[in-house]
TIVEXDO-930974 format. One record per residue (C-alpha): residue number from 0; residue in three letters; chain; x, y, z. Coordinates in Angstrom, 2 decimals. Layout:
TIVEXDO-930974
pt resi=NUM; resn=ALA; chain=A; c1=X; c2=Y; c3=Z
...
This chain:
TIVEXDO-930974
pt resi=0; resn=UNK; chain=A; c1=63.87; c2=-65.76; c3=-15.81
pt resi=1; resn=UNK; chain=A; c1=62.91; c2=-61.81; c3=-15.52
pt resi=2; resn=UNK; chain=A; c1=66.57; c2=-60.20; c3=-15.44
pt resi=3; resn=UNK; chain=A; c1=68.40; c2=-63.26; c3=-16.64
pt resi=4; resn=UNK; chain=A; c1=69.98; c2=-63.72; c3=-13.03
pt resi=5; resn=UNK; chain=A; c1=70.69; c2=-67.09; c3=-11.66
pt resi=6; resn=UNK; chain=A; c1=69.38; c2=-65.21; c3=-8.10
pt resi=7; resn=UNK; chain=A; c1=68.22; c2=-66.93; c3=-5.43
pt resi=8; resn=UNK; chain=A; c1=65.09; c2=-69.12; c3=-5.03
pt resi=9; resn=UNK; chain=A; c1=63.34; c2=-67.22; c3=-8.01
pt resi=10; resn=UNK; chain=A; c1=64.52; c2=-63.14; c3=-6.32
pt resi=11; resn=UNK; chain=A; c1=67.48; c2=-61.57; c3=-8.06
pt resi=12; resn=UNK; chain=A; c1=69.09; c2=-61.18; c3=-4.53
pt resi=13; resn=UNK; chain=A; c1=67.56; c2=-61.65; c3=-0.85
pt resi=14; resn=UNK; chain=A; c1=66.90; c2=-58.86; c3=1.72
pt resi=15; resn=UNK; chain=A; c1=67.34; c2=-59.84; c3=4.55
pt resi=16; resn=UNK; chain=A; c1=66.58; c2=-56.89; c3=6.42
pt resi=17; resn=UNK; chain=A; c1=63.17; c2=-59.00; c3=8.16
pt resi=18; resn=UNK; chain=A; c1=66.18; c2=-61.35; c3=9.83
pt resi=19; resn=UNK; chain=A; c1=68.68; c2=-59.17; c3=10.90
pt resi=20; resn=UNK; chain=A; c1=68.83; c2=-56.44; c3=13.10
pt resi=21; resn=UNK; chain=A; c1=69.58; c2=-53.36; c3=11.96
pt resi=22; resn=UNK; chain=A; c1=69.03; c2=-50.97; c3=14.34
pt resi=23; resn=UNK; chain=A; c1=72.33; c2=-50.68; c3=15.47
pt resi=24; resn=UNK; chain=A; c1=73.22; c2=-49.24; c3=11.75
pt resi=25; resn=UNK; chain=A; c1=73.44; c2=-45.52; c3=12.70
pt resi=26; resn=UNK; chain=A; c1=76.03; c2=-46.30; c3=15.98
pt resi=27; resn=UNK; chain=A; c1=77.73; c2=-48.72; c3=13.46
pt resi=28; resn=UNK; chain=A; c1=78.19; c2=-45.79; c3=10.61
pt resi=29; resn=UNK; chain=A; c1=79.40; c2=-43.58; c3=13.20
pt resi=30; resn=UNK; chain=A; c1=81.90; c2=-46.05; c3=14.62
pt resi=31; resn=UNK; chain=A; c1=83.18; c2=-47.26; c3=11.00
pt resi=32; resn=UNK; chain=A; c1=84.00; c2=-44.03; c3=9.72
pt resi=33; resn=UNK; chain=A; c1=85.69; c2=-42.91; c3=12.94
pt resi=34; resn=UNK; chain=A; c1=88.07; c2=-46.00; c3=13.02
pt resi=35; resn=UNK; chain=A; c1=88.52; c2=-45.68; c3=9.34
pt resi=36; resn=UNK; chain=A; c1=90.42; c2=-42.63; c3=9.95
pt resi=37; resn=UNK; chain=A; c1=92.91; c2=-45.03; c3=12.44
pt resi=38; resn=UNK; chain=A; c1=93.55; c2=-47.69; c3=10.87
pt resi=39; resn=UNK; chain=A; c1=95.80; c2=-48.70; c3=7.40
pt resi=40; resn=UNK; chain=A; c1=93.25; c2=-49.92; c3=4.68
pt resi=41; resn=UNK; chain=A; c1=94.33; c2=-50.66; c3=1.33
pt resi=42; resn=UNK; chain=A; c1=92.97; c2=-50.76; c3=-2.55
pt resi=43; resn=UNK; chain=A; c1=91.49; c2=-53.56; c3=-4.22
pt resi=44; resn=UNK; chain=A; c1=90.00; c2=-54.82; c3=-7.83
pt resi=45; resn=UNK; chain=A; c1=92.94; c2=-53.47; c3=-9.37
pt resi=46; resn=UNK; chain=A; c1=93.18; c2=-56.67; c3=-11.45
pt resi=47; resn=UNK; chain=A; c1=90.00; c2=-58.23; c3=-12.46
pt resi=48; resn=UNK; chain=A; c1=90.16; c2=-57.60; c3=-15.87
pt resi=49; resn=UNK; chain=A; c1=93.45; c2=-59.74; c3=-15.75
pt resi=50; resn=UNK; chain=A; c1=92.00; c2=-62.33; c3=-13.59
pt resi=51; resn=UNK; chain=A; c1=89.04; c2=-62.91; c3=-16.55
pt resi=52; resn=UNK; chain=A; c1=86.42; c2=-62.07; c3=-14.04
pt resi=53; resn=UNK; chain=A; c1=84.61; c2=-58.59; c3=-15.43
pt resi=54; resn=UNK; chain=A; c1=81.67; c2=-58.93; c3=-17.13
pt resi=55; resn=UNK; chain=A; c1=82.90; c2=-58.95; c3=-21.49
pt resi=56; resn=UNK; chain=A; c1=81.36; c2=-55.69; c3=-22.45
pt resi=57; resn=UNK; chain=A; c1=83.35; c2=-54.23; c3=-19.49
pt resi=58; resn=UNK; chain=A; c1=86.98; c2=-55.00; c3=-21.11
pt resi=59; resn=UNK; chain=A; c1=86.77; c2=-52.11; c3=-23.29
pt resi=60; resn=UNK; chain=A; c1=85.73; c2=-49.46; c3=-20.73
pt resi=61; resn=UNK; chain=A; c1=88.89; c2=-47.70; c3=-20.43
pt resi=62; resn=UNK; chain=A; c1=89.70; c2=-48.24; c3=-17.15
pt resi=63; resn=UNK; chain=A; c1=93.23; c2=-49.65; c3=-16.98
pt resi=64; resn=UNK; chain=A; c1=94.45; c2=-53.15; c3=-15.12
pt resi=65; resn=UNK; chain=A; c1=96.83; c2=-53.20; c3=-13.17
pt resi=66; resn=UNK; chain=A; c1=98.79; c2=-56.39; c3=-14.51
pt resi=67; resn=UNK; chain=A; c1=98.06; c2=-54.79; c3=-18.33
pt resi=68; resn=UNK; chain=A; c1=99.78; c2=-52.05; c3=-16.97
pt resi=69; resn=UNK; chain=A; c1=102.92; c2=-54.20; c3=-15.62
pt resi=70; resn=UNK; chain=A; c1=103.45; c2=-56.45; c3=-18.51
pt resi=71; resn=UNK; chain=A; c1=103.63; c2=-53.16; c3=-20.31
pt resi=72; resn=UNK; chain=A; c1=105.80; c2=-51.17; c3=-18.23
pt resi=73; resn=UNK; chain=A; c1=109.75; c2=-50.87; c3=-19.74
pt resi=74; resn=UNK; chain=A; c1=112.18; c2=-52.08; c3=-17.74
pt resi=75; resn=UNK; chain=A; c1=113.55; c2=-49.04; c3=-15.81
pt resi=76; resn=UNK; chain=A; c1=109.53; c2=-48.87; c3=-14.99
pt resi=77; resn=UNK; chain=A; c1=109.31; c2=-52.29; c3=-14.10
pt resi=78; resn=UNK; chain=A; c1=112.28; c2=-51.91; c3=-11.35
pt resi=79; resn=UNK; chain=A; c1=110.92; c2=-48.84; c3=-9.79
pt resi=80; resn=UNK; chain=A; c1=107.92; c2=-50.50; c3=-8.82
pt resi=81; resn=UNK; chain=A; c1=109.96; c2=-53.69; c3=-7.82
pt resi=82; resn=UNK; chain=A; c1=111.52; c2=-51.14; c3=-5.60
pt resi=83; resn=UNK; chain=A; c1=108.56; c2=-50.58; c3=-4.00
pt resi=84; resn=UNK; chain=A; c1=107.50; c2=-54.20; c3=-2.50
pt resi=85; resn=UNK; chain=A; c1=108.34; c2=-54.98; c3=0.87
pt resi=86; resn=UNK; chain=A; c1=110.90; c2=-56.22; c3=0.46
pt resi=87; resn=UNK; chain=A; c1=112.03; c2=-54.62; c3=-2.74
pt resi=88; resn=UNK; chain=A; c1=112.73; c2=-57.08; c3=-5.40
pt resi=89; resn=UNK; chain=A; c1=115.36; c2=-57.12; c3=-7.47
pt resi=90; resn=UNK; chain=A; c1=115.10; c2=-56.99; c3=-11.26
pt resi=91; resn=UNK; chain=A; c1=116.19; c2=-60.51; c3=-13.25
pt resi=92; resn=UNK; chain=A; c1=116.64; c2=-59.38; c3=-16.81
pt resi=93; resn=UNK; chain=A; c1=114.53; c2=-61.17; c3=-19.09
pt resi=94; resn=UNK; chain=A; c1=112.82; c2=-62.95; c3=-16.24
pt resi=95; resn=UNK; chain=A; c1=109.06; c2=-63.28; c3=-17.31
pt resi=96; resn=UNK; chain=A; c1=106.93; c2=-60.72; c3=-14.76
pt resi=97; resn=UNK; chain=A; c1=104.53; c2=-62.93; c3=-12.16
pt resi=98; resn=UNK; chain=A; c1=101.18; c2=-62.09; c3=-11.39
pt resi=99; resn=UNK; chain=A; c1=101.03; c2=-59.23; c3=-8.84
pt resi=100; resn=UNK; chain=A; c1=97.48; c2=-58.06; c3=-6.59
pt resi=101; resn=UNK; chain=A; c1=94.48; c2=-59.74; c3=-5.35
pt resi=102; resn=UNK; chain=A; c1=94.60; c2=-63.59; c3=-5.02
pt resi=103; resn=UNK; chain=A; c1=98.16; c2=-64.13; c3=-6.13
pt resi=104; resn=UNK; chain=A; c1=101.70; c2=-64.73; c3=-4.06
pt resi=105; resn=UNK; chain=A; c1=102.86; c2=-60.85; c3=-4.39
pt resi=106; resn=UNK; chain=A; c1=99.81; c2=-58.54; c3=-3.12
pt resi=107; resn=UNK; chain=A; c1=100.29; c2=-54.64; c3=-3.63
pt resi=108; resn=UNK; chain=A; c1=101.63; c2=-52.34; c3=-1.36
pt resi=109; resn=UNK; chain=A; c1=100.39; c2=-49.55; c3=-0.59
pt resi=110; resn=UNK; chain=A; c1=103.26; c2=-47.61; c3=-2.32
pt resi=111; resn=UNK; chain=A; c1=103.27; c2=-50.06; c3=-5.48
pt resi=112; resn=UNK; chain=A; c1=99.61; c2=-49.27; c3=-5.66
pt resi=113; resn=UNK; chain=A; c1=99.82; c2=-45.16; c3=-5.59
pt resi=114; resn=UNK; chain=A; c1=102.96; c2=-45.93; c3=-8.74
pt resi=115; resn=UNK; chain=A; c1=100.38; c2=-47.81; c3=-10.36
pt resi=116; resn=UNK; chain=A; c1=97.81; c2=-44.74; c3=-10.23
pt resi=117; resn=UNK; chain=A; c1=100.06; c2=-41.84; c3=-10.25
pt resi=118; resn=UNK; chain=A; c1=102.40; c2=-43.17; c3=-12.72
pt resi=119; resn=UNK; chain=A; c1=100.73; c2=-45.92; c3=-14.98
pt resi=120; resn=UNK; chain=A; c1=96.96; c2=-44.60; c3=-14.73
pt resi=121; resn=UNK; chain=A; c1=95.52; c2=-48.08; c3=-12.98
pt resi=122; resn=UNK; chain=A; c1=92.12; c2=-48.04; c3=-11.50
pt resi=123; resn=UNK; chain=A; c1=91.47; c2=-48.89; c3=-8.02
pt resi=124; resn=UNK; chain=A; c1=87.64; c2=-49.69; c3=-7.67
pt resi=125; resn=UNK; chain=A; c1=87.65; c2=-50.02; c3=-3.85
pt resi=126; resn=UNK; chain=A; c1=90.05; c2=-47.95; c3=-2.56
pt resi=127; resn=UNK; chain=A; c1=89.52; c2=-48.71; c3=1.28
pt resi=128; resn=UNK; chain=A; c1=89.24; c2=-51.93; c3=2.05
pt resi=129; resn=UNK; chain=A; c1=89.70; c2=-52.71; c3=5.26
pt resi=130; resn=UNK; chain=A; c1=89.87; c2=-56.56; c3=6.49
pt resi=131; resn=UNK; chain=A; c1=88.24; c2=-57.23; c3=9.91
pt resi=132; resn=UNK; chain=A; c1=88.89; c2=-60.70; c3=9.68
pt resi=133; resn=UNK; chain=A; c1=91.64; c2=-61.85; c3=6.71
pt resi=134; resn=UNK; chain=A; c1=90.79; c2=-64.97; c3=4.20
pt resi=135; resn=UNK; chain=A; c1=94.60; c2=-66.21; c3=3.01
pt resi=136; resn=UNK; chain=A; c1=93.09; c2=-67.97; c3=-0.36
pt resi=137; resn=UNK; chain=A; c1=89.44; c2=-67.36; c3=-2.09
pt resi=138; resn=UNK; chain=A; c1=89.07; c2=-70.69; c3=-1.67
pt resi=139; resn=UNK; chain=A; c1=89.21; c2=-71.10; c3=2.11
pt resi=140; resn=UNK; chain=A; c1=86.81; c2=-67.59; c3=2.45
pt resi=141; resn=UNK; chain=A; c1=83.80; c2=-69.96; c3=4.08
pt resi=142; resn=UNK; chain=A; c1=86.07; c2=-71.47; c3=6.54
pt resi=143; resn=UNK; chain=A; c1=86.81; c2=-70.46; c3=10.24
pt resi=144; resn=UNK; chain=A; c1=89.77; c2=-72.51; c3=10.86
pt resi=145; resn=UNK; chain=A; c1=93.12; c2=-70.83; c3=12.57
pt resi=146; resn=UNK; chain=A; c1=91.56; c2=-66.86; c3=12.12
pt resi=147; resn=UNK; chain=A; c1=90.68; c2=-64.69; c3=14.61
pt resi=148; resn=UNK; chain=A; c1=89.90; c2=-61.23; c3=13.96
pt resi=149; resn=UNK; chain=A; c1=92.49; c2=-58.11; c3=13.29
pt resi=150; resn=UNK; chain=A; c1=93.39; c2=-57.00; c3=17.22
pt resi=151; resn=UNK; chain=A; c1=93.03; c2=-53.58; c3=15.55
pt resi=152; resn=UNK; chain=A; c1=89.76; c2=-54.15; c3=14.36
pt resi=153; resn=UNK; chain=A; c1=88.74; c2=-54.96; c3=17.96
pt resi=154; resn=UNK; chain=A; c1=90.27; c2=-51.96; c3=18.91
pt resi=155; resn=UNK; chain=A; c1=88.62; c2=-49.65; c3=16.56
pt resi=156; resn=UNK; chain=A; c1=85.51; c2=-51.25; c3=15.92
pt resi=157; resn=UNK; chain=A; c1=84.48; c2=-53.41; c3=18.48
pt resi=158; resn=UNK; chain=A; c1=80.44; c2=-52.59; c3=18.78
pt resi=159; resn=UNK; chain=A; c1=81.24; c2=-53.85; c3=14.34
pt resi=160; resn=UNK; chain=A; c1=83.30; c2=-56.66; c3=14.92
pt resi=161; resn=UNK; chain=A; c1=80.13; c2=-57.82; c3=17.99
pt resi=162; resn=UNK; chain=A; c1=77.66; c2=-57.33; c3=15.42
pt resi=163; resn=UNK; chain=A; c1=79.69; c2=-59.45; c3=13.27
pt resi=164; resn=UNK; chain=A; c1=80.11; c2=-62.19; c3=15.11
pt resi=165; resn=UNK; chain=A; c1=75.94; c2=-62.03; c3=16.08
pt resi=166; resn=UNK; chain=A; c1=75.26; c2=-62.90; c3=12.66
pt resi=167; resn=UNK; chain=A; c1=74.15; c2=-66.32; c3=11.90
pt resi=168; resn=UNK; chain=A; c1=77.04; c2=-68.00; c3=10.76
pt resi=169; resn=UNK; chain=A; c1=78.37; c2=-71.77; c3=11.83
pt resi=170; resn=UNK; chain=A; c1=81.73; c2=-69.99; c3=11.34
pt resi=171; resn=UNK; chain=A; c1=83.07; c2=-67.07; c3=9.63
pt resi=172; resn=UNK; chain=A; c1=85.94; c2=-67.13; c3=7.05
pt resi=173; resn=UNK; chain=A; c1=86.17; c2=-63.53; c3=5.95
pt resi=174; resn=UNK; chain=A; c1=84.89; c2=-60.14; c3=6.90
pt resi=175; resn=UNK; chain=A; c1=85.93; c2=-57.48; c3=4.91
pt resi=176; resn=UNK; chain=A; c1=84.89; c2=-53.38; c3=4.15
pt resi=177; resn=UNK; chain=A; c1=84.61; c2=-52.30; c3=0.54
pt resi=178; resn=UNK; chain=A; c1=84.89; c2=-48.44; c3=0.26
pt resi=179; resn=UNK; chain=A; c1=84.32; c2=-46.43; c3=-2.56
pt resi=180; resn=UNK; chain=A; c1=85.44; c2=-42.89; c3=-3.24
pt resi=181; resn=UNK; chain=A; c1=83.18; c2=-40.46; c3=-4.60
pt resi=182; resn=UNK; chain=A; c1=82.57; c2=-40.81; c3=-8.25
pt resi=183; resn=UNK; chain=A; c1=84.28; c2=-44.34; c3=-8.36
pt resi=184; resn=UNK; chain=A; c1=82.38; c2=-47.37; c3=-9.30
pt resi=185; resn=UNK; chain=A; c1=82.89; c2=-50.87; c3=-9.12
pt resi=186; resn=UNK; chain=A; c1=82.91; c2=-52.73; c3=-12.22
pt resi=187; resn=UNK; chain=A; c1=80.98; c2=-55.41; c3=-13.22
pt resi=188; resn=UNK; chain=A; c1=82.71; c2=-59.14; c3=-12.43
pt resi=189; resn=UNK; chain=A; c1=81.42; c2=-62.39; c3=-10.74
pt resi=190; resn=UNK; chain=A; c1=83.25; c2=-64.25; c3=-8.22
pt resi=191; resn=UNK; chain=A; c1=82.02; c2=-67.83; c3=-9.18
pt resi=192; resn=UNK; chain=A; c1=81.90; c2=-68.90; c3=-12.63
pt resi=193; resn=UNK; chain=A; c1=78.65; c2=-70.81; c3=-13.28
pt resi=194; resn=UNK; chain=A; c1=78.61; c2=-74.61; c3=-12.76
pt resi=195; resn=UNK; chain=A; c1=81.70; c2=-74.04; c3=-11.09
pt resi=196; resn=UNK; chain=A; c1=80.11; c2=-74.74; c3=-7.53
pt resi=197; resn=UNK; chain=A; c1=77.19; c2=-76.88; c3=-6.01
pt resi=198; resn=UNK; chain=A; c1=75.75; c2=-74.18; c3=-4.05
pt resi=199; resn=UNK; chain=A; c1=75.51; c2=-70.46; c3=-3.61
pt resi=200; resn=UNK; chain=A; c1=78.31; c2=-69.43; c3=-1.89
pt resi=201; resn=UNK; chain=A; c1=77.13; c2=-68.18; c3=1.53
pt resi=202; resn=UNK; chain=A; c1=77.66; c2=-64.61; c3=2.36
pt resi=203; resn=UNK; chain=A; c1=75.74; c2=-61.51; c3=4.36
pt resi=204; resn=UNK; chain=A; c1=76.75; c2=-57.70; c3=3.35
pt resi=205; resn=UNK; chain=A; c1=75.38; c2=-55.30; c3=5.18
pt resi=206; resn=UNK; chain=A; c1=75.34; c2=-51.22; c3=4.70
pt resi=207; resn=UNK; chain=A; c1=75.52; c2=-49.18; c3=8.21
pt resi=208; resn=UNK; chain=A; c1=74.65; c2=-46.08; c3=5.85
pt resi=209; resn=UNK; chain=A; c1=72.54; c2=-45.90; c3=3.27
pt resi=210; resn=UNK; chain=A; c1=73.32; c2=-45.18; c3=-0.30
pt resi=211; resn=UNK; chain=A; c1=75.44; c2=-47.44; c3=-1.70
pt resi=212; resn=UNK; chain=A; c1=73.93; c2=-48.89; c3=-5.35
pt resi=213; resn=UNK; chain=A; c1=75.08; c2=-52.04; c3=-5.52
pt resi=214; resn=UNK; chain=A; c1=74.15; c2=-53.54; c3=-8.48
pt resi=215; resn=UNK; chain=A; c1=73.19; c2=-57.09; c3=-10.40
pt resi=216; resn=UNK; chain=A; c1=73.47; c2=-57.43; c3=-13.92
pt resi=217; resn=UNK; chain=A; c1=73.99; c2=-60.10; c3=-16.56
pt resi=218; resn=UNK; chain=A; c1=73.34; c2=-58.55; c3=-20.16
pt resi=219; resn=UNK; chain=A; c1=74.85; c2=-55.57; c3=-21.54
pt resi=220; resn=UNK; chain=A; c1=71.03; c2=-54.15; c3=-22.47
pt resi=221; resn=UNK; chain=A; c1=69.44; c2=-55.30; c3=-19.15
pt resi=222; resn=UNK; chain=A; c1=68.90; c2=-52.44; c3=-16.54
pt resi=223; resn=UNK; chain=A; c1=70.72; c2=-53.01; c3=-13.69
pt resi=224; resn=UNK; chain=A; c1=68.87; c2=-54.58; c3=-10.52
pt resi=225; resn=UNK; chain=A; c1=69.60; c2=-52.18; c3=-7.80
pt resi=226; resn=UNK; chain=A; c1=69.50; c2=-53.95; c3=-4.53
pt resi=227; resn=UNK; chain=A; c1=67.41; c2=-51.90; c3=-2.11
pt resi=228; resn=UNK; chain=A; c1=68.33; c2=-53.11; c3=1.22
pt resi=229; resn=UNK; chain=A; c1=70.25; c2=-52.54; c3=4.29
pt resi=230; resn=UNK; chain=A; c1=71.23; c2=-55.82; c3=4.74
pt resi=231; resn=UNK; chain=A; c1=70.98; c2=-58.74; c3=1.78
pt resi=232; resn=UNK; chain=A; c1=72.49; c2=-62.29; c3=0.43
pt resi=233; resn=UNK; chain=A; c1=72.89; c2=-62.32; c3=-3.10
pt resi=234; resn=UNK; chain=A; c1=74.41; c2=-64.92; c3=-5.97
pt resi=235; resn=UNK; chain=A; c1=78.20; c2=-64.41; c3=-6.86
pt resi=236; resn=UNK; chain=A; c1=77.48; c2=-66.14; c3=-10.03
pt resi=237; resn=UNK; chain=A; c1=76.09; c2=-63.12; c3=-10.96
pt resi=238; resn=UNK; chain=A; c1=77.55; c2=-60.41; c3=-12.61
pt resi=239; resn=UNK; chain=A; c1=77.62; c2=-57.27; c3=-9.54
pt resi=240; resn=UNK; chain=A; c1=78.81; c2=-54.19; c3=-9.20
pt resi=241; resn=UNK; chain=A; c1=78.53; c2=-50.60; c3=-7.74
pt resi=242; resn=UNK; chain=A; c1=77.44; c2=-47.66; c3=-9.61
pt resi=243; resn=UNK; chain=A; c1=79.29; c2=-44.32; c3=-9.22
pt resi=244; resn=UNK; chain=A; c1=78.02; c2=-41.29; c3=-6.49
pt resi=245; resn=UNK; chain=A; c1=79.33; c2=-37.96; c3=-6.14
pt resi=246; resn=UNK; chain=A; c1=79.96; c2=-39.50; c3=-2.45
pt resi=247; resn=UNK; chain=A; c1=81.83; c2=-41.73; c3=-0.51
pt resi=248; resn=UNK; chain=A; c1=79.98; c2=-45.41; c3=0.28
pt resi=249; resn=UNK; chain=A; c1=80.91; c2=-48.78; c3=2.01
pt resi=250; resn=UNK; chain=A; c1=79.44; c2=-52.04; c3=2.53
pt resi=251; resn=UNK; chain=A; c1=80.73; c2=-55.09; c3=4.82
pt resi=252; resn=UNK; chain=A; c1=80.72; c2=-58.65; c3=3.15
pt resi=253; resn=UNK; chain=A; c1=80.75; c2=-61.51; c3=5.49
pt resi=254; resn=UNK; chain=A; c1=81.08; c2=-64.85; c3=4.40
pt resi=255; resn=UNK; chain=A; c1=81.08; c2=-67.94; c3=5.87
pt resi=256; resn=UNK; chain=A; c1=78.57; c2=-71.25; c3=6.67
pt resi=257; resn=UNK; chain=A; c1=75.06; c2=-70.45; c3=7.71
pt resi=258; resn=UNK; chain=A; c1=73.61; c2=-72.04; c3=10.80
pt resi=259; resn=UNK; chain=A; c1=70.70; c2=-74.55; c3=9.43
pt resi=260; resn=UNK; chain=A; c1=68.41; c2=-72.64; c3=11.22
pt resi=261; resn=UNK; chain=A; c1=68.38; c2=-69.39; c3=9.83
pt resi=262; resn=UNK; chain=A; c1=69.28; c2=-71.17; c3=6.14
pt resi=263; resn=UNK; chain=A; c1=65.84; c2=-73.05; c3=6.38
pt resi=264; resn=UNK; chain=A; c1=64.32; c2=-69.40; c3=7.14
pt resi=265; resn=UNK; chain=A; c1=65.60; c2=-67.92; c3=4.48
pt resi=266; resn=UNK; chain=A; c1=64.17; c2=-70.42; c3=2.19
pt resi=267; resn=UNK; chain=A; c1=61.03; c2=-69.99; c3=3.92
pt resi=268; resn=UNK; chain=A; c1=60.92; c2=-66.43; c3=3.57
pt resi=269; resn=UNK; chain=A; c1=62.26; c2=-66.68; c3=-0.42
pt resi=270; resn=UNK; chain=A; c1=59.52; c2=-68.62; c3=-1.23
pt resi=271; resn=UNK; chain=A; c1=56.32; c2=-67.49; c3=0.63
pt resi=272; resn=UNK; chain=A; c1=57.36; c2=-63.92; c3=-1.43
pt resi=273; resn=UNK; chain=A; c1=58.80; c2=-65.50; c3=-4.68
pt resi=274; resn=UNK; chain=A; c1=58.05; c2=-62.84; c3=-7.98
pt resi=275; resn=UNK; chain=A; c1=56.64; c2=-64.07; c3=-10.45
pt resi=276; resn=UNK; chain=A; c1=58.81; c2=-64.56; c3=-13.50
């Protein structure tokens, strides 16, 4: 297959800017960055190298894990950023060190994750996220049951959180922001290993401003497929990830389940304008 993606329906990624309505992108932008400034967002993708997920050639790029940088810290190190958790934690001497960050029991706070930078040289990829509507596991990120969204988001960004809730979806298990500072990237990483899962886990991002080169790519010497579109579904068994600008750039990821309807389109519209391989 041309790019060596798994893609969707023979594309690389959908755009699905023909199905959604974008016009409301510019007021969205304007709102977003606005509420940005009032409400507490937080890093992310501190830990992917630890979790396995990055794409093998990106192990060796030099930018440092966080949980590499924990199971390396000394011990006066280690209890300073104990400190730091809400609540602190106390040090057990000789106690093995738990998983800390994304997807684990012990997330990051905010303090533990500026020690991590300041101190210890860790990279935060995304370093505003913001969560209009929390997931509590990975696994439960497709399902609606017992969340509502943040009362801050509604707050802050309510014309965002009605656009959200317009899209297409049975039911919405997460909605989150991913925010990069200029000159930042993401790295490369997938969220599904292949064979892994049935079907393509269901998902709509969506950029309110333009510029933000998100990325597919599954060999080291294949040029990355830039996805050009404002609003798009693509495979997470497919190695993604954002390449750096001297600027700041978000996206919103929603996932969730698809009404039938607008599934069934999608596969129309995939396949009356399917590349050829």
């Amino acid at each position: 297959m041309k790019h060596a993606l798994w893609g969707l329906y023979g594309h690389p990624y959908l755009a699905l800017d023909a199905l959604i309505d974008t016009h409301a992108f510019e007021a969205l932008d304007r709102e977003i960055t606005l509420g940005l400034t009032a409400v507490d967002t937080e890093g992310t993708g501190a830990t992917l190298k630890h979790m396995g997920v990055v794409a093998p050639w990106v192990m060796g790029d030099g930018y440092r894990d966080a949980m590499h940088a924990i199971e390396a810290m000394s011990d006066d190190a280690y209890a300073d950023f104990l400190s730091l958790a809400e609540p602190p934690i106390a040090v057990t001497p000789g106690a093995p060190r738990p998983a800390f960050g994304d997807e684990t029991e012990r997330p990051l706070t905010l303090r533990q994750q500026m020690l991590l930078s300041l101190r210890h040289g860790v990279y935060f990829p995304w370093k505003v996220c913001y969560h209009f509507l929390a997931n509590h596991l990975w696994d439960d990120k497709h399902s609606g049951e017992g969340k509502a969204f943040d009362d801050a988001a509604r707050v802050h960004f309510p014309r965002t959180v009605a656009f959200i809730e317009s899209l297409p979806f049975v039911e919405v298990g997460r909605a989150v922001l991913f925010g990069l500072n200029a000159n930042d990237h993401a790295p490369l990483h997938r969220d599904t290993e292949p064979g892994d899962a049935l079907e393509v886990a269901q998902s709509i991002s969506f950029a309110p401003r333009a510029g933000k080169r998100f990325y597919l790519q599954n060999r080291p010497d294949d040029a990355p497929v830039v996805v050009n579109a404002r609003a798009y579904w693509f495979n997470d068994m497919d190695y993604h990830g954002v390449l750096a600008d001297p600027f700041f750039r978000y996206s919103i990821r929603v996932d969730g389940v698809f009404e039938a309807s607008f599934a069934r389109e999608v596969e129309r519209m995939a396949r009356r304008t399917r590349s050829a391989p």
